[in-house]
N, C-alpha and C positions, 0 to 999 in steps of 0.2 A: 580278550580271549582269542588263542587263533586259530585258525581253520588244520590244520596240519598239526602233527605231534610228534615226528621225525623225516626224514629225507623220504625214505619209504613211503610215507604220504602222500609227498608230493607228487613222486615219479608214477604210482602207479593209480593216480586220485584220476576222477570223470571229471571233469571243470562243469561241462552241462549239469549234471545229478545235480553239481552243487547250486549250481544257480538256481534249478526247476523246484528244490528244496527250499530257497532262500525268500523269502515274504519283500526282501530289498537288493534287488541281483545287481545295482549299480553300486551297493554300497558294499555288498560280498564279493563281487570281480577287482574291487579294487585293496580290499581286504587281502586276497588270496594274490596278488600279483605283490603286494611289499611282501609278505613273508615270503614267496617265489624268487624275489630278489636279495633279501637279506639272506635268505637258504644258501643261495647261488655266491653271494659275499664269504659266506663260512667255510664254505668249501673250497671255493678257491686259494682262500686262505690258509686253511688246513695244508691243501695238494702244492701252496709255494712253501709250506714249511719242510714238507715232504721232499719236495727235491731238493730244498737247500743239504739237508739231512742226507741225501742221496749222494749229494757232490762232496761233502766231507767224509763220508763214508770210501766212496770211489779211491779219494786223495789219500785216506789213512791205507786202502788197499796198495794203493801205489805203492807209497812208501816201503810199506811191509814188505813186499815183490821185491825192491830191490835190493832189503835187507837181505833176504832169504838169497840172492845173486851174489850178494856179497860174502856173506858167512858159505855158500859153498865155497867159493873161490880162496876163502881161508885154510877152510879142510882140505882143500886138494894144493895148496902150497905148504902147507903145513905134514900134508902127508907128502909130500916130493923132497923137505928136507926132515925126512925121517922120524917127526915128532907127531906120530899117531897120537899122543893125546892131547896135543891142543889141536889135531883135526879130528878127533869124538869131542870136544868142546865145543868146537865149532859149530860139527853138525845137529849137538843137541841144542843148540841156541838158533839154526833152523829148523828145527823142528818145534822151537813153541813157537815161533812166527808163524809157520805152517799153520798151528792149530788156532794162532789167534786171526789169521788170514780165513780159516774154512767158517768160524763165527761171525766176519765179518761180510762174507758171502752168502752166508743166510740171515743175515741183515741187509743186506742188500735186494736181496732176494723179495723180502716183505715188502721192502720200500716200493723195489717195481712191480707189485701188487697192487702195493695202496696207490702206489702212483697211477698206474692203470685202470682201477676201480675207482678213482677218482675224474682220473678223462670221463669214462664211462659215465660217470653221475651229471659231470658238466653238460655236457651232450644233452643226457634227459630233459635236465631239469630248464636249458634252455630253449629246449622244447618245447617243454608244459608253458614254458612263460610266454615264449611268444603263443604260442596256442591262448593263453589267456590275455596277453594284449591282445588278439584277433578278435578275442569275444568280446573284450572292452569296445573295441571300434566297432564292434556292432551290436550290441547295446545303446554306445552312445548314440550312432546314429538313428538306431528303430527312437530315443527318446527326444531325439533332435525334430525328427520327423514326423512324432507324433503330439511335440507341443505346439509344430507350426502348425500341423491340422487342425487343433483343436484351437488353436488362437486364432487361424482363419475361420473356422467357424460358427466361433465364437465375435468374429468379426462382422460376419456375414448375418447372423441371427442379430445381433444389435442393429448392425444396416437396415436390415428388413423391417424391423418397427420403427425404425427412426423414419426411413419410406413411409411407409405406412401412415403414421403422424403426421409426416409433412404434407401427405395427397391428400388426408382428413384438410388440414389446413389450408391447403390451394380451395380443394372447392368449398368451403366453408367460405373462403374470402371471393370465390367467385360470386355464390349464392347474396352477401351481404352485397357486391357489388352490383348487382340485377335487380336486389330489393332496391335499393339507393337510387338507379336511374329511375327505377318506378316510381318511387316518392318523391324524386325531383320534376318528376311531370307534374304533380298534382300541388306542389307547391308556390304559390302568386299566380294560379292559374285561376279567370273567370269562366263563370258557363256560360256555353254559347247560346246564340238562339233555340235552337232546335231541343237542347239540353231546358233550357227555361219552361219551353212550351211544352215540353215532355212534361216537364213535373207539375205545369198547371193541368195539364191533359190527366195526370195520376190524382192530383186532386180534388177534378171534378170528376171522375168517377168513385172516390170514394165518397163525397158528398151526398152523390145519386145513391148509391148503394144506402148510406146511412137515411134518408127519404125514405127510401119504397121500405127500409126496415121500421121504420117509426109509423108509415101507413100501416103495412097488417100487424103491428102491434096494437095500433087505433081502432083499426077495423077487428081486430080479437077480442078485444075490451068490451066495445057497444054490441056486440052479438051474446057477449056473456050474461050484459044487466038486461036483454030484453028476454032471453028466455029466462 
């Protein structure tokens, strides 16, 4: 279905309205520019048939002219040797030329109307079009401009987690690599002196301690069966 329903459409249409109306304005701008251009085919069309139509018309004028130059020229020799009626023949045989000459004067007359009002329309209507190519180059552009932004930031938002994952992962493998020197210390490693006697030291006083707890448990016992 198309956007336009005569020429009048075209020429006197808002291209923005249509777009601000349209739910899909790249696919309506380019909608409204073929019919702008096939409009612009028909007319043109029209207006070469119009003047070919003009030039034959001109040509049959011609002719007629110089009929009507001739048939005087027969009246006035015809009346010079005294035969007034083949110069009234004469001149009623210019006289329908005459009137098929003044019919075709106002056939002419239409033509360069239509011929005229047809300029006329060219003009507009390439007007509207480049006006509508204009809105196409920038449409395209605003949609050129707005998938690279959104695929740059769409670029940039995936970057930033994939960052993100990878910094998780650096120090994750730093931490693993911190534990690992730790546990490589303590692996084929003996304890030292100090270390030995440390823990005989640790467990002579838990020794002590388990002593003096088995005395006043001893000493609670025999004070209970004498009273």
């Amino acid at each position: 279905m198309g956007i336009f329903t005569r020429l009048t459409d075209i020429i006197n249409s808002n291209v923005n309205v249509i777009l601000d109306r349209a739910e899909e304005p790249e696919k309506i701008i380019r909608l409204v520019i073929r019919e702008m251009e096939e409009t612009l085919v028909e007319v043109r069309a029209s207006a070469a048939k119009t003047i070919a139509e003009r030039k034959e018309v001109r040509r049959t004028l011609d002719r007629i002219r110089e009929a009507q130059t001739e048939w005087q020229r027969k009246a006035e020799v015809a009346l010079t040797k005294g035969r007034e009626d083949l110069s009234r023949g004469a001149l009623v045989e210019k006289a329908k030329l005459v009137e098929n000459a003044d019919a075709l004067e106002a056939e002419l007359s239409t033509l360069e109307h239509a011929i005229a009002n047809a300029d006329s329309d060219i003009v507009k209507l390439e007007a509207k079009l480049n006006e509508a190519k204009a809105k196409q180059k920038t449409i395209d552009a605003r949609m050129h401009t707005a998938s690279s932004r959104l695929k740059i930031r769409r670029h940039l938002y995936e970057s930033r987690i994939d960052d993100a994952f990878a910094r998780f992962e650096v120090v994750e493998k730093r931490l693993d690599s911190a534990e690992g020197e730790v546990e490589v210390f303590d692996l084929g490693r003996s304890k030292t002196l100090n270390e030995e006697i440390a823990d005989l030291e640790a467990q002579n006083g838990v020794e002590e301690e388990l002593r003096a707890m088995k005395q006043r448990l001893a000493k609670g016992a025999a004070g209970a069966e004498q009273s």
